[in-house]
C-alpha positions as CSV (number, residue, x, y, z in Angstrom):
1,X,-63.8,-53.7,6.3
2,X,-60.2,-54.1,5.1
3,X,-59.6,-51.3,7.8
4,X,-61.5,-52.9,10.8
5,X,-59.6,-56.2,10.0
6,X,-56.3,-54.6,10.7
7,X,-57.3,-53.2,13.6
8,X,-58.1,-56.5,14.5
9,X,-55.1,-58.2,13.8
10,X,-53.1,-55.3,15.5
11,X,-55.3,-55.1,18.6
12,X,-54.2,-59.6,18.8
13,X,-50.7,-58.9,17.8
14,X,-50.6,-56.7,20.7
15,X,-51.9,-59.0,22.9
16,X,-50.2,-62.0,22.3
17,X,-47.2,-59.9,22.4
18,X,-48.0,-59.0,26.4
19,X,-48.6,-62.1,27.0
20,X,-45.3,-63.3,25.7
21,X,-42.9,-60.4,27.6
22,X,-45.7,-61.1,30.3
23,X,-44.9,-64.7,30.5
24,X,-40.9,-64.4,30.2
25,X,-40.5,-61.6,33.2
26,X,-42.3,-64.3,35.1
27,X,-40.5,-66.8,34.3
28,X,-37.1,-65.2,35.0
29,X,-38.0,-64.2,38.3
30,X,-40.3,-67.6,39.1
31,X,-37.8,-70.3,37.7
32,X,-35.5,-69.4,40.3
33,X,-37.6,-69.8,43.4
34,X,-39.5,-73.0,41.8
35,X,-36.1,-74.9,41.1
36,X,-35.3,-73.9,44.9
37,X,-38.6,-75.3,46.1
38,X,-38.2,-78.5,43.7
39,X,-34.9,-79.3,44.5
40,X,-35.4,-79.0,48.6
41,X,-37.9,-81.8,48.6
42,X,-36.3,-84.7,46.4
43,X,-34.4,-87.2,48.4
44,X,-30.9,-88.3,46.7
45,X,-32.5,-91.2,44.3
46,X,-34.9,-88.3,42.7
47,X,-31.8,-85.0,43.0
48,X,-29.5,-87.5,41.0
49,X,-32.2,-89.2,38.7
50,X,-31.8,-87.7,35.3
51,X,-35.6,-88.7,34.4
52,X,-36.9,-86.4,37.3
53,X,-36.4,-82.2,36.7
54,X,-39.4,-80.9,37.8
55,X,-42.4,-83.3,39.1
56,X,-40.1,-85.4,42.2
57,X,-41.4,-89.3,42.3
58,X,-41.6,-88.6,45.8
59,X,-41.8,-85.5,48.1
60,X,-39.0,-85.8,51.0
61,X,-38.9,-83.3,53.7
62,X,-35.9,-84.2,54.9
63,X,-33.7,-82.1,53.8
64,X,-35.7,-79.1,55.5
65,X,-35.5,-80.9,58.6
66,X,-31.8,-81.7,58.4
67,X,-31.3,-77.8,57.0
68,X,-32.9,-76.7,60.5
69,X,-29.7,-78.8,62.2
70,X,-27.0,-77.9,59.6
71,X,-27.7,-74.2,59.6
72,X,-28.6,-73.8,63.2
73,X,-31.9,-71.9,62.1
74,X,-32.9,-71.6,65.7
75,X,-29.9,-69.7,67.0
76,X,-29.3,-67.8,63.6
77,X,-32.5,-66.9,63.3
78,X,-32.5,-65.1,66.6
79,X,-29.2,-63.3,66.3
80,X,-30.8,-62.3,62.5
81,X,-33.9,-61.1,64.6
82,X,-32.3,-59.4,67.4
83,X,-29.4,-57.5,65.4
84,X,-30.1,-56.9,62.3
85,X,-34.4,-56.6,62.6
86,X,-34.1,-54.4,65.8
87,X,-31.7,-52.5,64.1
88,X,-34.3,-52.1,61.0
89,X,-36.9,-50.8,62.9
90,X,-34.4,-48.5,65.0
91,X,-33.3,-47.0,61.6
92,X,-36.8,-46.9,60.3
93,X,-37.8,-44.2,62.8
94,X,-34.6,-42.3,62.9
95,X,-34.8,-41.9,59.2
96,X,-38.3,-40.2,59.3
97,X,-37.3,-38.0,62.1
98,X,-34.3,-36.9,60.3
99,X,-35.9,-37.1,56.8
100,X,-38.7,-34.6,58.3
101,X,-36.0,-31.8,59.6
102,X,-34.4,-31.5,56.3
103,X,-37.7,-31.6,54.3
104,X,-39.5,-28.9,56.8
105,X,-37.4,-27.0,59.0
106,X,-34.4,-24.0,57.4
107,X,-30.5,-25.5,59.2
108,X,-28.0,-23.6,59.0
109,X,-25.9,-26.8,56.7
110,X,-28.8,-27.9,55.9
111,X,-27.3,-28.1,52.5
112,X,-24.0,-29.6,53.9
113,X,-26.4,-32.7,55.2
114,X,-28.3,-33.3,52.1
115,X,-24.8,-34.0,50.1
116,X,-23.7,-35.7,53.5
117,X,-26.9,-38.0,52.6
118,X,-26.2,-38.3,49.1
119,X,-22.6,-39.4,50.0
120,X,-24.5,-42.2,51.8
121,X,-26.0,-43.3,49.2
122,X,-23.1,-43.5,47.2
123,X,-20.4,-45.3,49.2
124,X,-20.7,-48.9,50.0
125,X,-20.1,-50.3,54.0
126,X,-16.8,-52.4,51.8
127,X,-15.4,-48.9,51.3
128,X,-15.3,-47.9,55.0
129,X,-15.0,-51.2,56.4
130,X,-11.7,-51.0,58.0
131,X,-12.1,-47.7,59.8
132,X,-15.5,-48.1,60.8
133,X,-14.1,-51.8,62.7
134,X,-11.4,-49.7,64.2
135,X,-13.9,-47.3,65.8
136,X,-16.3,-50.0,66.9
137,X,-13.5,-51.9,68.3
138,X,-12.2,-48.5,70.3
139,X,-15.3,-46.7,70.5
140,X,-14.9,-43.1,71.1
141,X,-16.8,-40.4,71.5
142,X,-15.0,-37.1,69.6
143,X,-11.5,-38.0,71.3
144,X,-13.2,-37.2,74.9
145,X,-12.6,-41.4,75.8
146,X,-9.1,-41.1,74.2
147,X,-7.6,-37.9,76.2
148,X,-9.2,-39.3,79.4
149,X,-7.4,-42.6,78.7
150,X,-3.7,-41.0,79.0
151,X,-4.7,-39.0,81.8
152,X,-5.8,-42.3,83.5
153,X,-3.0,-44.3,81.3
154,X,-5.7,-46.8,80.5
155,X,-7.6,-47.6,77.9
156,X,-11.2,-46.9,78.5
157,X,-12.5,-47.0,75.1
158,X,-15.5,-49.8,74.9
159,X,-15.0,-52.5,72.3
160,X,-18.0,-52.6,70.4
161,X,-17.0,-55.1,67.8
162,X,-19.6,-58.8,68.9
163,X,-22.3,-56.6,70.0
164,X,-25.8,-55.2,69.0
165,X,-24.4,-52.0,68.8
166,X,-22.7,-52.0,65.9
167,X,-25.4,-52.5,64.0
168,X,-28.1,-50.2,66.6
169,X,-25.4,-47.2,67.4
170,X,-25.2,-45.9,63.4
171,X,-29.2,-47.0,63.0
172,X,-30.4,-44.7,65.9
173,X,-28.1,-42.4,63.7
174,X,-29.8,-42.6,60.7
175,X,-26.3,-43.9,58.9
176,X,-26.7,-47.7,59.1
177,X,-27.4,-49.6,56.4
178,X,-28.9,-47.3,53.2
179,X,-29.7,-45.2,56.0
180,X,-29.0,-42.4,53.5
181,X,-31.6,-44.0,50.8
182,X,-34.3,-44.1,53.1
183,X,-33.8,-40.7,54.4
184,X,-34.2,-39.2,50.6
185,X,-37.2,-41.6,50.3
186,X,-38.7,-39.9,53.6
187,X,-38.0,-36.5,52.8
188,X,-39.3,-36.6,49.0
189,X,-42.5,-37.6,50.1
190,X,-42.7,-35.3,53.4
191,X,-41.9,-32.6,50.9
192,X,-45.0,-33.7,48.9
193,X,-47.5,-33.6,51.3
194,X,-49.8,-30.4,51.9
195,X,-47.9,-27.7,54.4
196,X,-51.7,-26.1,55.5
197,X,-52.0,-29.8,57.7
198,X,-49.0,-28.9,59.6
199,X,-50.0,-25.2,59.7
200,X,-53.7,-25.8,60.7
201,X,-51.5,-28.3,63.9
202,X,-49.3,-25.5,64.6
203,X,-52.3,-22.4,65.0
204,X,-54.2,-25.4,67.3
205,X,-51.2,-25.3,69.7
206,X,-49.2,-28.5,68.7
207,X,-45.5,-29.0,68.3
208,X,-43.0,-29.8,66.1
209,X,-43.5,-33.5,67.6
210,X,-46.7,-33.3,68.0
211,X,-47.4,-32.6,64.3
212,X,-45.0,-35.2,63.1
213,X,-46.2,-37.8,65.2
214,X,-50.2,-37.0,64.6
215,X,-50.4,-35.6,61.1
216,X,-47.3,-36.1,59.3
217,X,-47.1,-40.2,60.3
218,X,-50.2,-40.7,59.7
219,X,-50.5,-39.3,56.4
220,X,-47.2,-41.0,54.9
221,X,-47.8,-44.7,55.6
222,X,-47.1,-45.0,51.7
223,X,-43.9,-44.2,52.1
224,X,-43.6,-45.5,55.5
225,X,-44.6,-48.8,54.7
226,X,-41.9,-48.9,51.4
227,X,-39.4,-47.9,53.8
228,X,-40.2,-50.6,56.1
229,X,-40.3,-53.1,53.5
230,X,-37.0,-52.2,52.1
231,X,-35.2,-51.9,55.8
232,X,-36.4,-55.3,57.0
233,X,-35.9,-57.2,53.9
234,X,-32.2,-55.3,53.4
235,X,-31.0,-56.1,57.2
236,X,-32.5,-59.9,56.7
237,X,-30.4,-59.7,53.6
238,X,-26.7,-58.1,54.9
239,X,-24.1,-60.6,55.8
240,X,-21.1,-58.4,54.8
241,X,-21.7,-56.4,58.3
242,X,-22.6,-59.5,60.5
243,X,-19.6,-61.2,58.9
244,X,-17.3,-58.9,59.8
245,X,-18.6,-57.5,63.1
246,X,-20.1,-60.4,65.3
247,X,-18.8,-63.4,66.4
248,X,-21.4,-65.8,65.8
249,X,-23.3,-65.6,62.4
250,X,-26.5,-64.5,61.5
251,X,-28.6,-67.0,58.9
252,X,-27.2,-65.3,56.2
253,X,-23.7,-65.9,57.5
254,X,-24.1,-69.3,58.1
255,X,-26.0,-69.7,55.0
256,X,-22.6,-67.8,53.2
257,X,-20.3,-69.9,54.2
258,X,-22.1,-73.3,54.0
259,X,-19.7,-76.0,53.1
260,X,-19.7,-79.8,53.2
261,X,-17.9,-79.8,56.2
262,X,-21.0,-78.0,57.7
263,X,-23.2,-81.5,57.5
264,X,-20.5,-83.8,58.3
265,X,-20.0,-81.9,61.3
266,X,-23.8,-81.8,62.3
267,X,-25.0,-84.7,61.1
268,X,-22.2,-87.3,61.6
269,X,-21.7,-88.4,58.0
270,X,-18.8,-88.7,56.1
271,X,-17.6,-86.4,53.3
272,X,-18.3,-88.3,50.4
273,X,-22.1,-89.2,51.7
274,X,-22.7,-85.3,52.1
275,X,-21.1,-84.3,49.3
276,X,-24.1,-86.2,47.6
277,X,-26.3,-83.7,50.3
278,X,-24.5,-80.3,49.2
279,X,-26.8,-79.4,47.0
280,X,-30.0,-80.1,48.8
281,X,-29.2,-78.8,51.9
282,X,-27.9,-75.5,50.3
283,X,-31.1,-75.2,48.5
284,X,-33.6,-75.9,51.6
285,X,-31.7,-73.5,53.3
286,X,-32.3,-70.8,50.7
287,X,-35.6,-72.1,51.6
288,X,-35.9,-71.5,54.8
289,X,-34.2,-68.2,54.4
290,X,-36.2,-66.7,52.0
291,X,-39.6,-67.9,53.3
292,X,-40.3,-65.4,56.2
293,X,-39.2,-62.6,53.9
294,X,-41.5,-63.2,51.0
295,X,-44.4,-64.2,53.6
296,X,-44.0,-60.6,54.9
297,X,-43.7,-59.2,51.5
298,X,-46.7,-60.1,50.3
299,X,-48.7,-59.0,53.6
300,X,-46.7,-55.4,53.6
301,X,-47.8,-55.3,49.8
302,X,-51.6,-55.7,50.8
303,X,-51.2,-52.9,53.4
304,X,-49.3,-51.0,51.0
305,X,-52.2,-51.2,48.0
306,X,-54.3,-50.1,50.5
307,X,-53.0,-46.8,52.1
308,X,-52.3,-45.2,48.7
309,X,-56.5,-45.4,48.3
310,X,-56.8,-44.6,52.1
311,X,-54.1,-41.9,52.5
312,X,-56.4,-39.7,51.4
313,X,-53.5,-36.8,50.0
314,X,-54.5,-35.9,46.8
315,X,-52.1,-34.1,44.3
């Protein structure tokens, strides 16, 4: 008896103590995104009422709508969608494609790349910032534009710097943004999966690209999906690049370098009245910022549950 009661007690110890770390996890990574929410939909008498933390007296939407002016959202949105997303999905093949070859195929270098990947990984954009701006801004192509440019004595190299390409030239490479992390991700898993698929493929006739496009794809959307989650939500996320190589901002530049100066400019009020509006605004904006991403998170994760059970690679 006295044993069965301390099993007991352990066996509610133990849960009360999951609960607990359950309970503060959550709320370290919840508070966050509920004072975000909270805070975008209180109008000034409520943000600056010290009775009111988390229940509002009143829900005011007004701020969202005001953050949709301020921050431009339909102009930063689309620059956000057409450079960095593009370039997302651009990268997201290229890294398969290259992540297969090293995982499959005997190059001569082939161990030359791998570190060249895991170099990658390693360095941050910040650390090659300034020569990869000069080479955007003269682009060229292994000296070739250069030497024709003093035989013609003019300049011919394209300025890349303001352009899509920036971000889509080093993505179709496979060297944009943790272009190197996804490329280990790839190749780890392609190294994982059973070689007698691609063998049975190659006896039936098919390809290299055959095979990767009808067996291989198909039976990595695990790690294809991961990888898409990651590349989306990390391009949504960069403002380092699109501050430094385009002209107009994304929404997380404009988001960056929010100021008050930002609402009196777009909404015609003086500085002390949106000073009173800083912290609002900023906060709907993280709103509005965040929201696609996490709406896509959770669908990718649903998708993602589902083709480990489906995948049907065992081992």
């Amino acid at each position: 008896m006295v044993k069965d009661k301390k099993q007991v007690l352990i066996k509610i110890l133990s849960y009360i103590f999951r609960y607990v770390f359950f309970l503060s996890i959550s709320y370290i990574l919840l508070y966050p995104f509920i004072y975000i929410i909270v805070n975008s939909i209180k109008d000034l008498s409520n943000a600056y009422d010290a009775t009111v933390t988390w229940v509002p007296k009143s829900i005011y939407f007004g701020n969202i709508v005001d953050a949709f002016k301020v921050f431009d959202i339909k102009h930063t949105a689309t620059r956000t969608v057409v450079y960095e997303i593009v370039a997302s999905l651009i990268q997201f093949c290229s890294c398969a494609v290259a992540a297969y070859g090293l995982a499959r195929f005997e190059l001569k270098g082939k161990a030359l790349m791998s570190a060249l990947m895991i170099i990658n990984i390693l360095v941050p954009s910040m650390m090659i910032i300034i020569p990869s701006y000069v080479n955007y801004s003269h682009m060229d192509f292994f000296g070739v534009l250069g030497l024709i440019s003093k035989i013609v004595g003019k300049d011919i190299r394209p300025n890349l710097v303001g352009s899509p390409f920036v971000f889509y030239l080093p993505a179709l490479a496979g060297v944009g943004l943790k272009g190197g992390l996804f490329i280990y991700i790839y190749s780890q898993f392609y190294k994982g999966l059973p070689k007698e698929l691609e063998e049975a493929a190659w006896i039936d006739g098919a390809g290299a690209w055959k095979t990767f496009f009808e067996i291989v794809v198909p039976s990595s959307s695990s790690a294809t999906i991961t990888v898409l989650l990651f590349s989306i939500v990390w391009h949504w996320n960069d403002y380092y690049l699109a501050q430094m190589y385009m002209n107009e901002p994304t929404l997380s530049v404009a988001i960056n370098n929010f100021s008050v100066y930002s609402i009196t400019d777009t909404l015609g009020l003086s500085v002390e009245t949106a000073r009173y509006l800083n912290v609002p605004m900023i906060l709907s904006g993280c709103l509005l910022f965040i929201l696609p991403m996490l709406v896509f998170y959770i669908a990718v994760q649903r998708k993602f549950m589902a083709s480990i059970a489906t995948s049907g690679i065992v081992g």
